[in-house]
C-alpha positions as CSV (number, residue, x, y, z in Angstrom):
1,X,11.2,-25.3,-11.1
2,X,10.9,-23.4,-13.7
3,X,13.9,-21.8,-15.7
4,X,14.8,-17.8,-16.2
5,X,13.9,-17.4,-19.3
6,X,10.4,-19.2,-18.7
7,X,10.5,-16.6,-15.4
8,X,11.1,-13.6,-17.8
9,X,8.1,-13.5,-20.2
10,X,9.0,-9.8,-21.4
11,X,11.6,-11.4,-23.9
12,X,13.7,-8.0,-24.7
13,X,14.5,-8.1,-21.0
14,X,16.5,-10.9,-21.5
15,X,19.0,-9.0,-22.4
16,X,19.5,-7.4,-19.1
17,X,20.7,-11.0,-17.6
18,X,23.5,-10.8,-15.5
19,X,25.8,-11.6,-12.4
20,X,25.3,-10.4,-8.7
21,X,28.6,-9.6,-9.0
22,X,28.2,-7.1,-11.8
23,X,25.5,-5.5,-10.3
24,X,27.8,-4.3,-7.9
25,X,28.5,-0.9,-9.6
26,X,25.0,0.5,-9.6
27,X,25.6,1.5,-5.7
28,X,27.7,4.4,-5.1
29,X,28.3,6.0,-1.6
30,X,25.0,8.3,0.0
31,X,22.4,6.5,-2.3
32,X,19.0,6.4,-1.3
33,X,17.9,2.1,-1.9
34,X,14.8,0.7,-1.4
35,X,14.2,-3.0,-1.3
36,X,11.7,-5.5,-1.1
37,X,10.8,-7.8,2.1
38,X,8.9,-7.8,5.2
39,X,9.8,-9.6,8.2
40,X,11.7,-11.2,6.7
41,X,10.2,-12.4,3.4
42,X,10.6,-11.7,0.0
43,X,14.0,-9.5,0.2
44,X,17.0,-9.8,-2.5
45,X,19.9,-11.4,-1.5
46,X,22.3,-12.5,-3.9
47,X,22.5,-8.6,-5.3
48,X,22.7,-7.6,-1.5
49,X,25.1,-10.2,-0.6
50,X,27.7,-10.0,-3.5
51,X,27.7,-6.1,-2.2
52,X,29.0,-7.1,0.8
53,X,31.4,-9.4,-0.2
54,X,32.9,-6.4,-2.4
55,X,32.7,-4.2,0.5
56,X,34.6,-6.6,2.4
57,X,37.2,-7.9,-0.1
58,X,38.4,-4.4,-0.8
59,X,38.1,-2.5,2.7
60,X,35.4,-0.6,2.1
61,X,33.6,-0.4,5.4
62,X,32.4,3.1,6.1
63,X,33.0,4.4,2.9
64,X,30.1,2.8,0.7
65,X,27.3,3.5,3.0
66,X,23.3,3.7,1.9
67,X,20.2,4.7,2.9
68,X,17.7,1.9,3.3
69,X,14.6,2.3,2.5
70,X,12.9,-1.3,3.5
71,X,8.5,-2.0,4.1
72,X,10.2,-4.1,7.4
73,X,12.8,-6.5,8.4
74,X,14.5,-8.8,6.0
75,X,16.8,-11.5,6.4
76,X,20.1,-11.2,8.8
77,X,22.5,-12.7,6.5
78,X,21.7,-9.2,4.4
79,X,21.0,-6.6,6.6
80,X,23.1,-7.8,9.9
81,X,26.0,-8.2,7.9
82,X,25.4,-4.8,6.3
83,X,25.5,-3.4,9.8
84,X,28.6,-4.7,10.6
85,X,30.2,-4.0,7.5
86,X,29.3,0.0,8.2
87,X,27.5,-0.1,5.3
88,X,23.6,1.7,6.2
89,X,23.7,5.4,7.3
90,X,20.1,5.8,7.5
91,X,17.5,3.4,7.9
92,X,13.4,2.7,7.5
93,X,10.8,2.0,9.3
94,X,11.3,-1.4,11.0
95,X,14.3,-3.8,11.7
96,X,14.6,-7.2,13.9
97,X,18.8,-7.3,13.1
98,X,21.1,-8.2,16.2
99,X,23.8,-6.2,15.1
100,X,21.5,-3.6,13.2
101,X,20.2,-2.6,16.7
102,X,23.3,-2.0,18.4
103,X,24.1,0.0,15.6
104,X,21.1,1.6,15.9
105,X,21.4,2.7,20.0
106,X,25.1,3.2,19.7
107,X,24.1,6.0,17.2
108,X,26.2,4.9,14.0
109,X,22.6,4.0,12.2
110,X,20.1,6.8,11.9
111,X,16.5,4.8,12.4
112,X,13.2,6.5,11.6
113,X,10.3,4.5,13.6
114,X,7.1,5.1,11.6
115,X,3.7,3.7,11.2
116,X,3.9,1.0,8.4
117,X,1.0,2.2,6.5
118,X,2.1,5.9,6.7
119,X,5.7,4.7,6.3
120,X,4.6,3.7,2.7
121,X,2.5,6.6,2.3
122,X,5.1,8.6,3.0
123,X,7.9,7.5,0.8
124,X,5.8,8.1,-1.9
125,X,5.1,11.0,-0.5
126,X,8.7,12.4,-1.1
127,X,9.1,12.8,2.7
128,X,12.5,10.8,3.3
129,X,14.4,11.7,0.7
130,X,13.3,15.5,-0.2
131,X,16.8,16.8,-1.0
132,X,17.2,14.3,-3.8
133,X,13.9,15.3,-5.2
134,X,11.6,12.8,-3.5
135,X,12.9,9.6,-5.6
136,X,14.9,6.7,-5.1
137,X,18.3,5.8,-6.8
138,X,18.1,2.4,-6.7
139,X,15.2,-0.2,-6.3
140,X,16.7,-3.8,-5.5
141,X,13.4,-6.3,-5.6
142,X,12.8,-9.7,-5.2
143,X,10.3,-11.6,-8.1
144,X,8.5,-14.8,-8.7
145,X,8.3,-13.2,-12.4
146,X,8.1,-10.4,-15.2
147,X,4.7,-10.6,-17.2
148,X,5.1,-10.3,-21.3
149,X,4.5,-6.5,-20.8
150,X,7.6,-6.2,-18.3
151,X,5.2,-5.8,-14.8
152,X,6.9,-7.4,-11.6
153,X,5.5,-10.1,-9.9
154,X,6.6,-10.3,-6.1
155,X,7.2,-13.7,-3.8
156,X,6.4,-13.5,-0.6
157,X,5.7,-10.6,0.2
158,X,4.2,-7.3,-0.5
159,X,4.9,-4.5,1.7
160,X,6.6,-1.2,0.2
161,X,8.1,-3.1,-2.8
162,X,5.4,-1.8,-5.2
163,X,5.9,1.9,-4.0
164,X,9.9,1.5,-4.4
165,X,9.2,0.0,-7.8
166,X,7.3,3.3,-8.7
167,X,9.4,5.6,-7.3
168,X,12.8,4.0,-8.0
169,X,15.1,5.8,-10.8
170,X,16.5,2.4,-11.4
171,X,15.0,-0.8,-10.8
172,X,17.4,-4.4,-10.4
173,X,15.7,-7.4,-10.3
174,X,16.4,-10.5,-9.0
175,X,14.2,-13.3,-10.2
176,X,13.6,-16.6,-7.1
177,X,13.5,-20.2,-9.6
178,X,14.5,-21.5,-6.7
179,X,11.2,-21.3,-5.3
180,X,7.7,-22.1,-6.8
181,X,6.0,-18.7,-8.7
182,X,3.4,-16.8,-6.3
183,X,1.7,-15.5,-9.2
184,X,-2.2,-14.7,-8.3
185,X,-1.8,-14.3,-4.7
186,X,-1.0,-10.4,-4.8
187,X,-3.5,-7.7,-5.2
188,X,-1.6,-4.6,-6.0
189,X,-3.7,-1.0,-5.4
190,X,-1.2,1.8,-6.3
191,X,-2.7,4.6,-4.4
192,X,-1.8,8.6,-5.7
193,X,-1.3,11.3,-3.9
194,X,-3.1,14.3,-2.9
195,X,-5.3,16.5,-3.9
196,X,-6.0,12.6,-6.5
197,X,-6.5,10.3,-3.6
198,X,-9.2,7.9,-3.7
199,X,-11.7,6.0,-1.5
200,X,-9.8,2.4,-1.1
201,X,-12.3,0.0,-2.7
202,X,-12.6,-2.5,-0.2
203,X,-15.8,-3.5,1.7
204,X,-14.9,-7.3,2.4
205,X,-11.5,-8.8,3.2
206,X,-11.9,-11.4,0.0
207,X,-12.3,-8.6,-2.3
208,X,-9.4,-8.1,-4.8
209,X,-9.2,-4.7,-6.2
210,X,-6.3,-4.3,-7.8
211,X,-3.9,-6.4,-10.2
212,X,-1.9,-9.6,-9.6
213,X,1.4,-7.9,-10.5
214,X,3.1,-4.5,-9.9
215,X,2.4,-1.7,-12.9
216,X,6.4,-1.1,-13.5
217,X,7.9,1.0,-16.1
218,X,10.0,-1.5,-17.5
219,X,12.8,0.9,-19.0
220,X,13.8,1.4,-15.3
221,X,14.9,-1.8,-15.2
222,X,18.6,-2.0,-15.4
223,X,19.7,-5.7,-14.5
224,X,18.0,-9.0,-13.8
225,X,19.8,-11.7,-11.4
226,X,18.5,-14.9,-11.2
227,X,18.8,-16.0,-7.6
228,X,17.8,-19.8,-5.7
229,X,18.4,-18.8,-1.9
230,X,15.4,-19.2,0.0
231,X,14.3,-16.9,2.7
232,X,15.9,-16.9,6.1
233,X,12.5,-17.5,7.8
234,X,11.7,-16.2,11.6
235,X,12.7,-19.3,13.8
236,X,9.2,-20.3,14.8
237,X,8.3,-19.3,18.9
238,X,7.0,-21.5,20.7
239,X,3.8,-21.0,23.6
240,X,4.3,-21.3,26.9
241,X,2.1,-20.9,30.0
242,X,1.7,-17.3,30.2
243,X,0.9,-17.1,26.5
244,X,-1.9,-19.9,26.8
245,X,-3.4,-18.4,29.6
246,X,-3.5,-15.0,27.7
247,X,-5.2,-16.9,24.9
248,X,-7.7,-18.0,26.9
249,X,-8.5,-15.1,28.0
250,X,-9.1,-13.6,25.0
251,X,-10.8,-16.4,24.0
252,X,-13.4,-16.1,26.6
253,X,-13.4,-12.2,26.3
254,X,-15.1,-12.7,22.8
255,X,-17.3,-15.5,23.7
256,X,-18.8,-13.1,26.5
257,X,-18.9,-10.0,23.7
258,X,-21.1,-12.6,21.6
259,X,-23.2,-13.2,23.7
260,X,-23.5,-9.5,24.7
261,X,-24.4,-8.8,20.9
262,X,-21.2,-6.6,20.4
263,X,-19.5,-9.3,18.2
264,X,-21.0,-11.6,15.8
265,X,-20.5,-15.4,15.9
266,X,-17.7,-15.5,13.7
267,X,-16.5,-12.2,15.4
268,X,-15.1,-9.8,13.0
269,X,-12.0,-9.7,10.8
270,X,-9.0,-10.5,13.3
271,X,-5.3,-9.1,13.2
272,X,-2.6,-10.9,15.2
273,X,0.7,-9.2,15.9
274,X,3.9,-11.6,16.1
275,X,5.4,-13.6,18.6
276,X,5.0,-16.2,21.1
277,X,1.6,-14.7,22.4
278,X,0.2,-14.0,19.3
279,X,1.1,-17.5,18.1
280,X,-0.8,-18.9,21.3
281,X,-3.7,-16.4,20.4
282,X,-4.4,-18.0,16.9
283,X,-4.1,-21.7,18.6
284,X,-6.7,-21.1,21.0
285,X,-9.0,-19.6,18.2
286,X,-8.0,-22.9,16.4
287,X,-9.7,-25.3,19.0
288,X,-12.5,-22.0,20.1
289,X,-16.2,-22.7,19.1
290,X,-16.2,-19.9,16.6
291,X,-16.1,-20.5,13.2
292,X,-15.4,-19.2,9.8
293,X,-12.9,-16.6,10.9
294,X,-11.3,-14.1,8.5
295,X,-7.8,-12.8,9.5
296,X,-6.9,-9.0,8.1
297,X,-3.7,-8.8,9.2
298,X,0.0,-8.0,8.1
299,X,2.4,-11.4,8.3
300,X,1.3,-15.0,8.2
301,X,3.3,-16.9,10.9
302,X,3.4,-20.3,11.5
303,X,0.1,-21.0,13.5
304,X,-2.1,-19.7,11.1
305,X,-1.4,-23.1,8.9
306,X,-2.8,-25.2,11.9
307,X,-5.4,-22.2,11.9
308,X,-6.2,-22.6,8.0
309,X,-6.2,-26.6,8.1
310,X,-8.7,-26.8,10.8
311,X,-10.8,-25.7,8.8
312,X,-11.8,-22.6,11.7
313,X,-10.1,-19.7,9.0
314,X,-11.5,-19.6,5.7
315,X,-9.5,-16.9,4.6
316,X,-6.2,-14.6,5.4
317,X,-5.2,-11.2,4.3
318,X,-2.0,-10.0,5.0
319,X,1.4,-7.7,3.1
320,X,3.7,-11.0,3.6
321,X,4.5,-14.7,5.0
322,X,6.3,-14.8,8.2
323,X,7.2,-18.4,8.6
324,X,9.6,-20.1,10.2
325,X,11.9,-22.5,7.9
326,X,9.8,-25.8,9.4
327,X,7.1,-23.7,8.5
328,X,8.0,-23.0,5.1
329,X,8.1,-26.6,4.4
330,X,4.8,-27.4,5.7
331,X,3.4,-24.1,3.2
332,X,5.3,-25.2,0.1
333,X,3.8,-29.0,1.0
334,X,0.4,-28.0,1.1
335,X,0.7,-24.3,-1.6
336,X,-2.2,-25.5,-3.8
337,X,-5.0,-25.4,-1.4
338,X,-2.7,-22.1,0.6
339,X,-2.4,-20.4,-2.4
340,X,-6.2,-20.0,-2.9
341,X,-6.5,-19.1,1.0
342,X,-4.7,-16.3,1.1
343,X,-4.1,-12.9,-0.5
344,X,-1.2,-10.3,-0.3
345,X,-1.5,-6.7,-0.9
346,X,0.5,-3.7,0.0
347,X,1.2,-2.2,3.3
348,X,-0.4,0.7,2.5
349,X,-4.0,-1.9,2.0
350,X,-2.9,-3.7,4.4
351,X,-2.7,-1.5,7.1
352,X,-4.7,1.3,6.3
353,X,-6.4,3.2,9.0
354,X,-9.9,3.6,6.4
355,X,-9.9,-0.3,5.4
356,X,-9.3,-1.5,9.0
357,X,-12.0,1.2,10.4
358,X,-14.6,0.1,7.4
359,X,-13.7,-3.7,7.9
360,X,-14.3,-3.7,11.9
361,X,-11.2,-5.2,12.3
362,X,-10.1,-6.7,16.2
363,X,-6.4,-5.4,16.7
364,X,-4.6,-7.8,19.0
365,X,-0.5,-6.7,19.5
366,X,1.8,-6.9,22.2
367,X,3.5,-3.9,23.7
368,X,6.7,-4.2,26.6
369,X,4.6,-2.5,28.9
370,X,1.6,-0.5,30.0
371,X,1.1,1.9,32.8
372,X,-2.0,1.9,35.3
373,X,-3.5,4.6,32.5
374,X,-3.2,2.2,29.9
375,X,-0.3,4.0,27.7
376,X,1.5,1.2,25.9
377,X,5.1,1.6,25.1
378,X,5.6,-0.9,22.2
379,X,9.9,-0.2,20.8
380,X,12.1,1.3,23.5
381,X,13.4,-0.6,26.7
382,X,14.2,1.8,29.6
383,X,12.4,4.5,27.5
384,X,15.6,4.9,25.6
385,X,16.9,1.7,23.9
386,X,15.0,1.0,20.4
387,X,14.2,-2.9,20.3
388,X,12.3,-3.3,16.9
389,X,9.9,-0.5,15.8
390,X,6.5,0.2,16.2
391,X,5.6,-2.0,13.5
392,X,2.0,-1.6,12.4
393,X,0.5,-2.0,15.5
394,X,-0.2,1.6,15.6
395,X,-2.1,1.4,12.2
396,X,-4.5,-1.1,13.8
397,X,-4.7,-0.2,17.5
398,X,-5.8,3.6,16.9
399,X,-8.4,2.1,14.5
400,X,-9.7,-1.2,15.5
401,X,-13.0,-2.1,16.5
402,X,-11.7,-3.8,19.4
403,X,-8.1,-2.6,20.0
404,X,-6.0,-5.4,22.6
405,X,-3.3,-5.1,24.2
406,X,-1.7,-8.4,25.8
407,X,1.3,-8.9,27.6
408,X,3.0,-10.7,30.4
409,X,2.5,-9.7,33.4
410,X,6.2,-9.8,34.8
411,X,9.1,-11.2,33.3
412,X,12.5,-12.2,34.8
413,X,15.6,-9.9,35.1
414,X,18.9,-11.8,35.5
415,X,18.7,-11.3,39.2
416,X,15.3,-11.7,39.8
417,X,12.4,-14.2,38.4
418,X,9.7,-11.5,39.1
419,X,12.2,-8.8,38.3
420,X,10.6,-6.5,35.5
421,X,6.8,-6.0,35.8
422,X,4.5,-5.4,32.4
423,X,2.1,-2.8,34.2
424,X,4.2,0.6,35.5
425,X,3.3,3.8,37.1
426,X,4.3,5.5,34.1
427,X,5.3,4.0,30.4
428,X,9.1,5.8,29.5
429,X,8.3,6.0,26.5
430,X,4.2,5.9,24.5
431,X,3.8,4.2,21.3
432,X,-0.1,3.6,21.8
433,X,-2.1,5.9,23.9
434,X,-5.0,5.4,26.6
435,X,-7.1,6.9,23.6
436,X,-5.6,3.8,21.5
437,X,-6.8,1.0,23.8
438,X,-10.0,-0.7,24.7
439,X,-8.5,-4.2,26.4
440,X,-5.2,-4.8,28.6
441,X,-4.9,-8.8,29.1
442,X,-2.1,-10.7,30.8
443,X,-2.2,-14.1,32.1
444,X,-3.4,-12.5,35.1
445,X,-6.7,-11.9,34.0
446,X,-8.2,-8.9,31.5
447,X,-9.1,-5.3,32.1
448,X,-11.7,-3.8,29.9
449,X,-11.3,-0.2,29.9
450,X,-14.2,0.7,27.7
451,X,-16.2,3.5,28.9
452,X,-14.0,3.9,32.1
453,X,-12.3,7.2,33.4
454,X,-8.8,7.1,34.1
455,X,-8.8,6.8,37.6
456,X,-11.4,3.5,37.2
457,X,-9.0,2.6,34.5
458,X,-6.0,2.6,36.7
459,X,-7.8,0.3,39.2
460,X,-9.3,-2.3,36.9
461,X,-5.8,-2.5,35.7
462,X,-4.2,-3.0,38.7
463,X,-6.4,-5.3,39.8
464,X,-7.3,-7.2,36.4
465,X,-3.4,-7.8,34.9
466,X,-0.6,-6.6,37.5
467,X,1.1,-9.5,39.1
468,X,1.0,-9.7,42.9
469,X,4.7,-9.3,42.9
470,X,3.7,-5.7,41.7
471,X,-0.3,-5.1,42.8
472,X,0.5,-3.8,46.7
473,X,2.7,-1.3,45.2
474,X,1.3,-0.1,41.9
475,X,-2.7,0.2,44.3
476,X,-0.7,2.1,47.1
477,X,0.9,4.3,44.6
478,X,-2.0,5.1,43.3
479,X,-3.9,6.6,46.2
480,X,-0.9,8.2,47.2
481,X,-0.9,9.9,43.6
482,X,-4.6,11.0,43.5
483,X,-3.9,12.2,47.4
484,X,-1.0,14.5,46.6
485,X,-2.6,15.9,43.5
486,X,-5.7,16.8,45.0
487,X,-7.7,14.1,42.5
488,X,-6.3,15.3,39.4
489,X,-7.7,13.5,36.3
490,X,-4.2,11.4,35.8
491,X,-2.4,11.8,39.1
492,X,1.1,11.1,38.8
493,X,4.3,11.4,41.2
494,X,6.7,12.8,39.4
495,X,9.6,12.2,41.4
496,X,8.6,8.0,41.9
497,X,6.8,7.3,38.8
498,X,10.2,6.2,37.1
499,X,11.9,4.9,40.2
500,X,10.6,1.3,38.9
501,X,12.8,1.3,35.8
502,X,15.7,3.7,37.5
503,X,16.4,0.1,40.0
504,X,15.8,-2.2,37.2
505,X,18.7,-0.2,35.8
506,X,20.8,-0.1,38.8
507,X,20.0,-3.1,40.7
508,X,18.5,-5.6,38.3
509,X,14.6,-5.6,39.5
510,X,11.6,-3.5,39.6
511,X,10.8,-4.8,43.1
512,X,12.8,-2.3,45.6
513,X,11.8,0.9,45.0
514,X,11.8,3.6,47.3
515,X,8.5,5.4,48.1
516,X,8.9,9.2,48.2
């Protein structure tokens, strides 16, 4: 690997070299910090960590606390332990922490869910942190390098690290020679902001339009750590049968729009959300007849090697790697012929409503649930309890070609194998609405919803993707709904429609409910 100082190419930065450790007094109680990493990818940690060691040592838990302004996740060992260290008053737009999220629903963390594009947008904007004049104290940001004219270039990910570095007072910077330089694989497009916004160049996912580093004012830059921890990858999830059958559903779903003449044979630029399903997703399109596929997308997990190396992708847009550590290894292994596969930009590019609308991309996420209107509620369990975030799922489903929607069908309580269902009455909570959606899939089979009104809707989803645990109930709830409200355009029963998740809460399953 190479060494710091062959890392720092801007020579009279050199002389801003230091220790974690001394880094320590830049952060002062009720700053506003922004740091790099997405899910969780390219985020400092030796800077982060040395923090909170200090805040530990001394006893300062809940009185050194900051508000983070972060593209996504990043790693638990930074984050987690932040949490539990009272250390994060307020905190942006998207988080995957254990012990963040019961901070988070115990109310001692203020989280903003937002849109990743407009999340991005937004903090530049001067949105989150108004009464401080729309900046940032402190930007803390992860680099592979600085050029000979003091610009940052990033690892692993993109995101909202070249926003932070624009908008940050101060900059610190740790540099990775622990890991090989990802120099050329970014294409950084600063956007401005109104009344100067521009058209966003981009008319094919390979086209770069932008640099390979972040413009950075390079007096901002107050310290530079040199740090060899690697990232603490997403452990890699695994298919199972209800993901596979989803996949081939899918699968088959765009062989029949093909042959209708809706989709060309190598469809059209594909996003894939994360998890188990979306890993199975990616698979079947791996061993599918269609070939040279382009993904536009945001993270790059684990299947989209086997996807790259059987030759079925030909190239991958995305804001950051989301690889397991087994993954990483097989990336690092194979980087030279990787490297020139994919390209990172910014969330904003990434995820931007005009690319994905110009592109025709095919957004493919998976929500908790969905009712029988197709209302998808994406981050709060019970309606009430944040899980994640929404992610950028919102970015692609309200402006896809083809916007999908796959879950499973049912999934087991502690009580009860069949005890939650995936299709309710009436979502608790809406991330994506029935405007949002084209395609509900489960393993159960797939609805398309596509010129349907809602009360056809409601019945191809019923009968397309509810399990038959949940189909007797959810079809006679129906006509007792349209019944009572004289047809009305999305008959509901007010007084039953949340008597699914009130049992789950009180008795451990969706399955007894009363009828009113």
């Amino acid at each position: 690997m190479a060494t710091l100082e062959e890392r720092v190419r801007c020579k009279e930065l050199l002389s801003k070299v230091t220790t974690p450790e001394n880094c320590v007094q830049y952060f002062k109680d009720g700053m506003n910090v922004g740091m790099s990493g997405f899910t969780p990818v390219g985020y400092p940690k030796v800077v982060p960590i040395a923090l909170c060691d200090h805040v530990e040592k001394n006893n300062l838990q809940g009185k050194l606390k900051l508000n983070l302004f972060i593209g996504a996740s990043i790693g638990a060992e930074v984050e987690d332990r932040m949490a539990t260290l009272d250390m994060i008053d307020r905190r942006w737009p998207y988080q995957t922490g254990k012990n963040l999220g019961k901070s988070i629903n115990a109310g001692r963390i203020r989280m903003g869910d937002k849109h990743l594009s407009m999340f991005a947008q937004d903090l530049k904007y001067g949105f989150y942190t108004k009464d401080s004049g729309g900046r940032l104290d402190l930007g803390v940001i992860e680099a592979s390098a600085i050029t000979e004219k003091g610009d940052i270039i990033l690892t692993g990910a993109v995101g909202a690290a070249n926003d932070i570095i624009e908008i940050a007072d101060k900059i610190i910077i740790e540099i990775n020679t622990g890991l090989p330089s990802f120099e050329g694989m970014h294409d950084i497009y600063m956007t401005d902001v109104p009344p100067y916004r521009t058209i966003i160049p981009i008319t094919d996912a390979r086209q770069r339009i932008g640099t390979p580093w972040v413009p950075t004012d390079k007096s901002k830059i107050i310290a530079i750590v040199e740090s060899k921890l690697p990232d603490n990858g997403r452990a890699l999830r695994g298919t199972d049968d209800v993901a596979q059958a989803i996949a081939d559903n899918i699968v088959d779903f765009f062989s029949t729009e093909v042959k209708a003449g809706r989709l060309p044979k190598n469809l059209l630029p594909l996003q894939s959300g994360v998890g188990s399903i979306a890993n199975a997703v990616i698979g079947g399109l791996t061993t599918s007849p269609f070939e040279n596929l382009i993904i536009f997308t945001e993270v790059l997990q684990d299947t989209f090697l086997d996807f790259m190396d059987s030759g079925k992708c030909t190239y991958i847009n995305c804001t950051s790697l989301s690889l397991s550590n087994e993954g990483f290894e097989i990336w690092w292994k194979n980087f030279d012929k990787y490297k020139d596969m994919v390209l990172m930009r910014p969330q904003q590019i990434s995820n931007n409503p005009e690319v994905i609308r110009r592109l025709g991309a095919i957004g493919m996420n998976t929500p908790l649930e969905f009712d029988i209107y197709a209302h998808a509620n994406s981050t709060h369990a019970g309606g009430t309890r944040m899980l994640n975030g929404i992610g950028g799922s919102g970015d692609f489903e309200r402006n896809a070609y083809i916007s999908m929607m796959h879950c499973p069908s049912c999934r087991p309580s502690k009580t009860d194998e069949f005890g939650i269902t995936g299709v309710v009455p009436k979502a608790p909570h809406v991330d994506h609405t029935e405007h949002d959606i084209d395609v509900l899939v489960t393993e159960q089979g797939l609805a398309d919803l596509r010129g349907m009104s809602p009360h056809d809707r409601a019945r191809e989803i019923i009968k397309k993707c509810a399990h038959p645990a949940y189909k007797d109930y959810l079809t006679d709830y129906l006509e007792r709904a349209i019944k009572a409200t004289g047809g009305a355009h999305e008959p509901q029963l007010l007084d039953e429609c949340y008597n699914m998740h009130l049992n789950l809460a009180k008795n451990g399953t969706m399955r007894f409910w009363e009828k009113k």
